[in-house]
C-alpha positions in Angstrom: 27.9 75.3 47.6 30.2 74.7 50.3 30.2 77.3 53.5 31.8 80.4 53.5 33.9 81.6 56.4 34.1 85.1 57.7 36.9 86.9 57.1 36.8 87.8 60.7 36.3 83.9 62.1 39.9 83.3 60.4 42.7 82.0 62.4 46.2 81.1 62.0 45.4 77.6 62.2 42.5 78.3 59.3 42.8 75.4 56.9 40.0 74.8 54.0 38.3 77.8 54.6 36.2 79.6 51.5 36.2 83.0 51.9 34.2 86.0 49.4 35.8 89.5 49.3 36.2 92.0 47.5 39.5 93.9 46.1 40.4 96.7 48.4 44.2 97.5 47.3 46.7 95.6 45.2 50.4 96.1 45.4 53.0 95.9 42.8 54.5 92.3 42.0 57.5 91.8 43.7 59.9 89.4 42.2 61.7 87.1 45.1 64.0 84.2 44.8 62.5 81.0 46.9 64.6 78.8 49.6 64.4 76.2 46.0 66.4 79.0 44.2 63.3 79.4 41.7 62.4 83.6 41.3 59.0 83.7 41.1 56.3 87.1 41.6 54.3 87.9 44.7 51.9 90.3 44.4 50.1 91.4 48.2 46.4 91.8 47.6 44.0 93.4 50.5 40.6 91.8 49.8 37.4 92.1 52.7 34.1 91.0 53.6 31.5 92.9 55.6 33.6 91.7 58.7 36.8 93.0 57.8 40.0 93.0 55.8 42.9 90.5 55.1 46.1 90.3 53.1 46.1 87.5 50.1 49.3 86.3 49.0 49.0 85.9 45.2 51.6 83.5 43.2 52.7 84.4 39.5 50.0 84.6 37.2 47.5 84.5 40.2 47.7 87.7 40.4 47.2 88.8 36.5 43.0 89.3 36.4 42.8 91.2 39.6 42.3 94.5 40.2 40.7 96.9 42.3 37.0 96.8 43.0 36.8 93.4 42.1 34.8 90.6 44.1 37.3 87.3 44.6 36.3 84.1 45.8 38.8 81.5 47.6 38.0 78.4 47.6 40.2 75.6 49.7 42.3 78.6 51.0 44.4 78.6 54.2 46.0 81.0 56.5 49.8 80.9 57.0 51.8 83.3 59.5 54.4 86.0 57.6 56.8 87.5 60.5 54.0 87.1 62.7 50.7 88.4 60.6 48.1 86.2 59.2 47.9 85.9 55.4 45.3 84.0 53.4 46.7 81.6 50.6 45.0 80.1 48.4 47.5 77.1 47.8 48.0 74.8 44.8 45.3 72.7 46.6 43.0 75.8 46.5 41.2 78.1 43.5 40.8 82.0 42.7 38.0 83.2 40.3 36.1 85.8 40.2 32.2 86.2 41.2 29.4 88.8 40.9 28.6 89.0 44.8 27.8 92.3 46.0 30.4 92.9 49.0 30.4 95.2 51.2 33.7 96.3 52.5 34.8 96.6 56.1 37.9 97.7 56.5 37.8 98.8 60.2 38.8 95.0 61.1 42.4 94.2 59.9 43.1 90.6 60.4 46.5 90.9 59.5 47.6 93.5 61.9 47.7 91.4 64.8 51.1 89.8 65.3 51.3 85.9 66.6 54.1 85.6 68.6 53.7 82.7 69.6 54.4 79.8 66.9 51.4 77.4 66.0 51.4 74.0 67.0 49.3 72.1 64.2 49.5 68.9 65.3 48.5 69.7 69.0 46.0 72.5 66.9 47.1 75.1 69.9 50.2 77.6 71.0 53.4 76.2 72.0 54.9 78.5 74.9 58.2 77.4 75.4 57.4 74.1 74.2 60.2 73.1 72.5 62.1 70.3 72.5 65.6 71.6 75.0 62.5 72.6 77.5 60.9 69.5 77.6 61.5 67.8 80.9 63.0 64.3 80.4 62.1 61.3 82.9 65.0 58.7 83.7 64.2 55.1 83.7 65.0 52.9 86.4 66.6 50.5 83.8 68.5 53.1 81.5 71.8 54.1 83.0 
């Protein structure tokens, strides 16, 4: 069995991570049409651990055996950044099932309340701060005219 990660030890730069929670709220599907033009369903779903509480983003039929109460387990999950707020994913890459783990639920810790304004550099793995590229300071060469 591979380690489990903390809800509260997630990050926006969290890649891989399997996480256990259980099913604290979930919201109505909302149907949306993707920058590909496809309409698909996302349905928002509040899961947490005995460290605290995230929002999952669940695709189409992801999101058609869960329900309230309910003890979820991520496997190959990662954390991407929604106008700012950290949302776990669980990714094409990744898996959702159900388990019979008795969680606790925190939910004094929100992960996803915290707004990143800063955007995430994952190749440096750190925050860019005015990074970008008409900031970067270019150096002459003698030989370039």
């Amino acid at each position: 069995m591979e380690e489990i990660t903390k809800i509260k030890d997630l990050n926006p730069s969290s890649r891989r991570v399997n996480v256990v929670g259980k099913v604290v709220s979930v919201s109505e599907p909302k149907e949306i049409k993707t920058r590909f033009g496809e309409d698909k369903a996302v349905t928002e779903v509040v899961i947490a651990d005995d460290t605290g509480k995230i929002t999952l983003t669940l695709w189409n039929e992801q999101a058609d055996n869960v329900k309230d109460a309910v003890a979820l387990r991520i496997d190959n999950g990662y954390v991407s950044l929604l106008r700012g707020h950290m949302r776990l994913n669980v990714g094409k890459y990744g898996s959702l099932s159900q388990t019979d783990d008795e969680i606790e639920a925190n939910e004094d810790l929100d992960m996803s309340e915290k707004e990143y304004e800063n955007q995430y550099n994952y190749r440096n793995n750190n925050y860019r701060k005015n990074n970008n590229y008409r900031n970067r300071n270019f150096r002459k060469y003698d030989d370039e005219e």
